[in-house]
Short mmCIF file of the C-alpha atoms (twelve columns), coordinates in Angstrom:
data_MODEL
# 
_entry.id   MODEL 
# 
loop_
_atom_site.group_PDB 
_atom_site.id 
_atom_site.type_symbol 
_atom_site.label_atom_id 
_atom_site.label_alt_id 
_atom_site.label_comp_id 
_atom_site.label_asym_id 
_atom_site.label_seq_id 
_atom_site.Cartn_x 
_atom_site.Cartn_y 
_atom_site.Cartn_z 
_atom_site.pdbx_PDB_model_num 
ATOM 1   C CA . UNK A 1   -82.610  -2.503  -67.714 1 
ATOM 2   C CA . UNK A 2   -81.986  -4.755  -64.680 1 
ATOM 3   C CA . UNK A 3   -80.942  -3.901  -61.597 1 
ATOM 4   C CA . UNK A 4   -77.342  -5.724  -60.810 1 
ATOM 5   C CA . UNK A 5   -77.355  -7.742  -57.587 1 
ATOM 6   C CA . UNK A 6   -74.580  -6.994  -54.358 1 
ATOM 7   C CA . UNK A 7   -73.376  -10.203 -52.236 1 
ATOM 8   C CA . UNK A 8   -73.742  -7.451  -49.108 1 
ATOM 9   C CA . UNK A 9   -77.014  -9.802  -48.067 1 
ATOM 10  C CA . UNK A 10  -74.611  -12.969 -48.416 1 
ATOM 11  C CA . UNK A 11  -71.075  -11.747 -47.203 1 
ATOM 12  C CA . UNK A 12  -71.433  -12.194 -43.249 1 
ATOM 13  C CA . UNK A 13  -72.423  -15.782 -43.484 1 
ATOM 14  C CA . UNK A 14  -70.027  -16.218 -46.310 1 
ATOM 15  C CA . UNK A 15  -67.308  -15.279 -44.283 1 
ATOM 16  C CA . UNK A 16  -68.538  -17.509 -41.226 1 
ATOM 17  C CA . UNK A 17  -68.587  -20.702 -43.165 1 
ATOM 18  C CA . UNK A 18  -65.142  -19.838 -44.548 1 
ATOM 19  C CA . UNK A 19  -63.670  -20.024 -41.247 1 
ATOM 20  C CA . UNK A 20  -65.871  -22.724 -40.227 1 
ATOM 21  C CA . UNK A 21  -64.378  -24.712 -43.570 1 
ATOM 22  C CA . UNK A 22  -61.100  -23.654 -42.119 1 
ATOM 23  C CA . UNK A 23  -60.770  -24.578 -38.739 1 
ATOM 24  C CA . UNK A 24  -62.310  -27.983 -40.056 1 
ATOM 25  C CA . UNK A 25  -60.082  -28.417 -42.532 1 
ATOM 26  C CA . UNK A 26  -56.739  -27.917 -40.398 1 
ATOM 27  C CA . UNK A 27  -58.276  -29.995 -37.789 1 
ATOM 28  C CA . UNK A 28  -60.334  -33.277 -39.783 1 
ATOM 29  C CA . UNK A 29  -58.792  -36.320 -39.151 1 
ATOM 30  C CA . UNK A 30  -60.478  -38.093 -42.045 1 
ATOM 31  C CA . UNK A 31  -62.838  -37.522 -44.563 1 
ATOM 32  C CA . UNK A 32  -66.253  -38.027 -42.603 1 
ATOM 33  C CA . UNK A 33  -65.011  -34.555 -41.109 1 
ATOM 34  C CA . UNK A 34  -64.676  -33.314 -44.370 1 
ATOM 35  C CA . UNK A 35  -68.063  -34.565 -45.951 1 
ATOM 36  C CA . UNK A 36  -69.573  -32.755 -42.948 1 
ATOM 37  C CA . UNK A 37  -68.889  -29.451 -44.346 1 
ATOM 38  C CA . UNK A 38  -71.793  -30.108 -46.849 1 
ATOM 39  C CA . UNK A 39  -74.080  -30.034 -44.031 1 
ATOM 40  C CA . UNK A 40  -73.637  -26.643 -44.049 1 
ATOM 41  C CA . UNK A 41  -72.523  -25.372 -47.571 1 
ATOM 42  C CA . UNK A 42  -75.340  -27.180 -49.374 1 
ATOM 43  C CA . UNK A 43  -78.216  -25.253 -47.413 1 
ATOM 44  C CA . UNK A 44  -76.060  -21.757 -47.717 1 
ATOM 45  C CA . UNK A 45  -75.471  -22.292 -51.298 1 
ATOM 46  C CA . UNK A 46  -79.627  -22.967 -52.148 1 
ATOM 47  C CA . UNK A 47  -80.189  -20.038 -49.544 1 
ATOM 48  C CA . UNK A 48  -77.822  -17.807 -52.141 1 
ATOM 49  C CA . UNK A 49  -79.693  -19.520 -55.406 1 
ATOM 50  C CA . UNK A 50  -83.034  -18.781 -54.336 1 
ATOM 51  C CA . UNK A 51  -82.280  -15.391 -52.956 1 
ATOM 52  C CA . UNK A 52  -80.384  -14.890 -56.694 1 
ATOM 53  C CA . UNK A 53  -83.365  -15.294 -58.205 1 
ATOM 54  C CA . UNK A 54  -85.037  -12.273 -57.023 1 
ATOM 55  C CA . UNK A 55  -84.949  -9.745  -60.055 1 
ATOM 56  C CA . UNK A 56  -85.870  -5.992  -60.464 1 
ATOM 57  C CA . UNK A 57  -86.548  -5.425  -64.817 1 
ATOM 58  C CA . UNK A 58  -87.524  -2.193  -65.687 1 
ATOM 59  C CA . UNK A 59  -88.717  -3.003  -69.494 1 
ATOM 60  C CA . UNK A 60  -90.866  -0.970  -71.956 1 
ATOM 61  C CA . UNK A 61  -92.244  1.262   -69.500 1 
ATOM 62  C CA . UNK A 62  -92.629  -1.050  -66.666 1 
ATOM 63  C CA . UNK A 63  -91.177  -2.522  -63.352 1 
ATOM 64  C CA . UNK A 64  -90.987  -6.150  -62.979 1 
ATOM 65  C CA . UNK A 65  -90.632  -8.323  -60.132 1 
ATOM 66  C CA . UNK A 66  -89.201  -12.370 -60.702 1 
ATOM 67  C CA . UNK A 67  -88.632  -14.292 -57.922 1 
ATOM 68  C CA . UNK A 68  -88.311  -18.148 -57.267 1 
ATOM 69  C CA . UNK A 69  -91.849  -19.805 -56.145 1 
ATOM 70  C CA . UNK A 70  -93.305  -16.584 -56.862 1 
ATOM 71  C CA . UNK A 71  -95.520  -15.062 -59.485 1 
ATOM 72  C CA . UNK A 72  -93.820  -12.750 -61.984 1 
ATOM 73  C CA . UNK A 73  -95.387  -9.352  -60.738 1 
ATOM 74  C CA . UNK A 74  -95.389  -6.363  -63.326 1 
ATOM 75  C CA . UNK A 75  -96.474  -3.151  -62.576 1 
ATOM 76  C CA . UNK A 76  -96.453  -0.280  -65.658 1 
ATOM 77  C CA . UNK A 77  -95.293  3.139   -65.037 1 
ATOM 78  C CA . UNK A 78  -98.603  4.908   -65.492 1 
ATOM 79  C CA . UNK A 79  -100.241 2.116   -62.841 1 
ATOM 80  C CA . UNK A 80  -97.945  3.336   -60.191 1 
ATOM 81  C CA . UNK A 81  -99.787  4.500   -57.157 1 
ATOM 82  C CA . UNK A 82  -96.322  5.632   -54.981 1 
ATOM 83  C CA . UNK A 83  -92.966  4.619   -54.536 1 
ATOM 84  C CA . UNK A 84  -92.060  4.529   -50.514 1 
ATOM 85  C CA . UNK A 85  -88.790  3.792   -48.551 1 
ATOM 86  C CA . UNK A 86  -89.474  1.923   -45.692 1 
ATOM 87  C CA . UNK A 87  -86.863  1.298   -42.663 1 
ATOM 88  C CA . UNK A 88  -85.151  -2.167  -42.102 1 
ATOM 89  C CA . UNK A 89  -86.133  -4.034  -38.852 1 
ATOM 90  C CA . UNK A 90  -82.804  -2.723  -37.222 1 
ATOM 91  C CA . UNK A 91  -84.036  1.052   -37.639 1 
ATOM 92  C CA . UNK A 92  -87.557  1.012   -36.291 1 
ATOM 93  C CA . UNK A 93  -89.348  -0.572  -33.267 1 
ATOM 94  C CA . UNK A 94  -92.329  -2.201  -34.940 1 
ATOM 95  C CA . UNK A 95  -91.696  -6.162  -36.027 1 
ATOM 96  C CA . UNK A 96  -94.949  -6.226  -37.419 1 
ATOM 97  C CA . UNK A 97  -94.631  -3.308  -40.249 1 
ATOM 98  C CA . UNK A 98  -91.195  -3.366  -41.182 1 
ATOM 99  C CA . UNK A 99  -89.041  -5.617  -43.127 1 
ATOM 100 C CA . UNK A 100 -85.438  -6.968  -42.306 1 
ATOM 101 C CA . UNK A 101 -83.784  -4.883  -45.293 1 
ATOM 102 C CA . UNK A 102 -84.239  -1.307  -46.085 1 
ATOM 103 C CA . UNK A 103 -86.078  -1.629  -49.462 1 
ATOM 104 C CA . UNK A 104 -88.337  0.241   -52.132 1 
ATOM 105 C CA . UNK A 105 -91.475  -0.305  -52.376 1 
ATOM 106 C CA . UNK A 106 -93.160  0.638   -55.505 1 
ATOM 107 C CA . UNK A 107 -97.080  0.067   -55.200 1 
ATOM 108 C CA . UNK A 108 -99.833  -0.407  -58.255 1 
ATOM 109 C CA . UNK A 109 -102.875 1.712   -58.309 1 
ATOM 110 C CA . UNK A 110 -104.580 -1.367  -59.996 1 
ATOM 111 C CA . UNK A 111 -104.049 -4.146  -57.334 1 
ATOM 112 C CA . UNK A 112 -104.140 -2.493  -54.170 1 
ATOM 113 C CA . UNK A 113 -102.166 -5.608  -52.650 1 
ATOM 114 C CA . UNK A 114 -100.151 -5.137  -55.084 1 
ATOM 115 C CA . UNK A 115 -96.138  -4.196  -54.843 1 
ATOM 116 C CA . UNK A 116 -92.553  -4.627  -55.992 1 
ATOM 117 C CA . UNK A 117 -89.834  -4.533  -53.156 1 
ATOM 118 C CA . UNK A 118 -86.694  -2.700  -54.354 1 
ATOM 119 C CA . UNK A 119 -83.569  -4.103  -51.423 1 
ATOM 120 C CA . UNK A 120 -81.433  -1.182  -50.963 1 
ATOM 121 C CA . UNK A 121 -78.740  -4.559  -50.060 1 
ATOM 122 C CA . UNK A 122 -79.219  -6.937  -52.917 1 
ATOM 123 C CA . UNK A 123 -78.930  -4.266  -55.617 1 
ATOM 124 C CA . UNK A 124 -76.692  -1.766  -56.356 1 
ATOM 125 C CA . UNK A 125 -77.050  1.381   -55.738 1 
ATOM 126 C CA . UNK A 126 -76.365  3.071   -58.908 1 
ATOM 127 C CA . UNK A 127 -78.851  0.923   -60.360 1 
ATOM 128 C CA . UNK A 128 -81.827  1.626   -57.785 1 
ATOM 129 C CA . UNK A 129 -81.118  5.363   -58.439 1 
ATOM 130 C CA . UNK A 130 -80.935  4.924   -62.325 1 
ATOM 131 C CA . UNK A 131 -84.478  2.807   -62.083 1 
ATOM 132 C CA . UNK A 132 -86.152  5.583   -60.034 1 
ATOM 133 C CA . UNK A 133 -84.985  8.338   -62.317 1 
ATOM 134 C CA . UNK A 134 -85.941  6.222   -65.239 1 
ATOM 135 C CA . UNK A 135 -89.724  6.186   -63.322 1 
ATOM 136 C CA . UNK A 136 -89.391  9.750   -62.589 1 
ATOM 137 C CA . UNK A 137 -88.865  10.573  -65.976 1 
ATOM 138 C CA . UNK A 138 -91.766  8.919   -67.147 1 
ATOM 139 C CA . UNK A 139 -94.035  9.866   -64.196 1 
ATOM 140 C CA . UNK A 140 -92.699  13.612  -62.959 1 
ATOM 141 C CA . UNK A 141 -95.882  13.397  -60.577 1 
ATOM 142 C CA . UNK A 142 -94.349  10.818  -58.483 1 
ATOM 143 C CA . UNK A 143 -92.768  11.538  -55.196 1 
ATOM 144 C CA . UNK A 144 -89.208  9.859   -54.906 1 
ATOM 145 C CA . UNK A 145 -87.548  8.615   -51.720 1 
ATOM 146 C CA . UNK A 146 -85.733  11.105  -49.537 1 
ATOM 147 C CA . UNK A 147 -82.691  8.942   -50.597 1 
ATOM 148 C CA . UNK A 148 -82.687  9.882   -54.171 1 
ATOM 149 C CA . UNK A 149 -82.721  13.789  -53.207 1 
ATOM 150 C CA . UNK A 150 -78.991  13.809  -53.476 1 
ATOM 151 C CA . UNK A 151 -78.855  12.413  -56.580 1 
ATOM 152 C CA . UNK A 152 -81.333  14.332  -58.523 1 
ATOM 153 C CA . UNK A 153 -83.240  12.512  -61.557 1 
ATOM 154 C CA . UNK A 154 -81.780  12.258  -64.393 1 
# 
C-alpha cells in the first residue's frame, strides 16, 4: 500500500502564482515580461518535485519512508516503539518541538533516533487511517492517535 498524496500543502501558493501569471500576462508589454514568470514557476515547480517525492509504503509488514536527498528509512511492524500525533506549529506555542504540519510520527524501538513522519496535509486521509489500522491489526498493543478514535480499526 502507499499512501496517496493531497496538493492541500501546494494549493495556496499555487493559487498566488496563478494570479501573479495573470496580472502579468494582461499587463507584459513584451516577452522579457513574460520570460520573467520563470523566475518564479521554476523554483515553485522543484519546491512541488522534491516535496512529491516524499512517500509513506506500508509493504510486507513494514512502514517505509522515501524522500529526495534522504535515506530510505524502514521501520517493521514488530520494531515499532509508538505511533504519536504531534500538533502543527500553528496549534502550539513551542517553535522548537513542533513541526509546521500536523503529522504522524511512527518511532522504531531499534534506532531510538529513529522515525517516519506521517503529514496529516500531504496524504489523504483515508489512506493515513487505512495505514494505522493496517499497523493496528498487526500490533493490537499499540496505542493509536486520538484522531483515529472515530474511525475505529479495521
Amino acid at each position: 500500500m502507499e499512501l496517496r498524496r493531497t496538493i492541500t500543502p501546494y494549493f495556496g501558493i499555487l493559487i498566488i502564482l496563478t494570479i501573479v501569471t495573470s496580472i502579468v500576462f494582461v499587463k507584459a508589454q513584451g516577452i522579457d515580461e513574460l520570460k520573467a514568470l520563470a523566475v518564479i514557476w521554476i523554483p515553485f515547480l522543484f519546491y512541488y518535485l522534491v516535496g512529491n517525492s516524499y512517500r509513506i509504503f506500508l509493504i510486507d509488514k513494514a512502514v517505509i519512508q522515501k524522500g529526495f536527498g534522504v535515506k530510505t528509512f524502514v521501520i517493521a511492524a514488530e520494531d515499532i516503539r509508538d505511533i504519536k500525533e504531534e500538533a502543527s506549529l500553528g496549534e502550539t506555542r513551542s517553535f522548537l518541538v513542533q513541526r509546521p504540519y500536523q503529522r504522524i510520527v511512527i518511532s522504531s524501538r531499534k534506532d531510538p533516533k529513529g522515525y517516519i513522519d506521517v503529514s496529516l496535509r500531504h496524504f489523504k486521509m483515508q489512506d493515513i487511517v487505512k495505514l494505522l489500522s493496517e499497523i493496528h491489526a498487526m500490533r493490537p498493543d499499540l496505542k493509536l492517535p486520538k484522531f483515529m478514535s472515530p474511525h475505529k480499526a479495521r
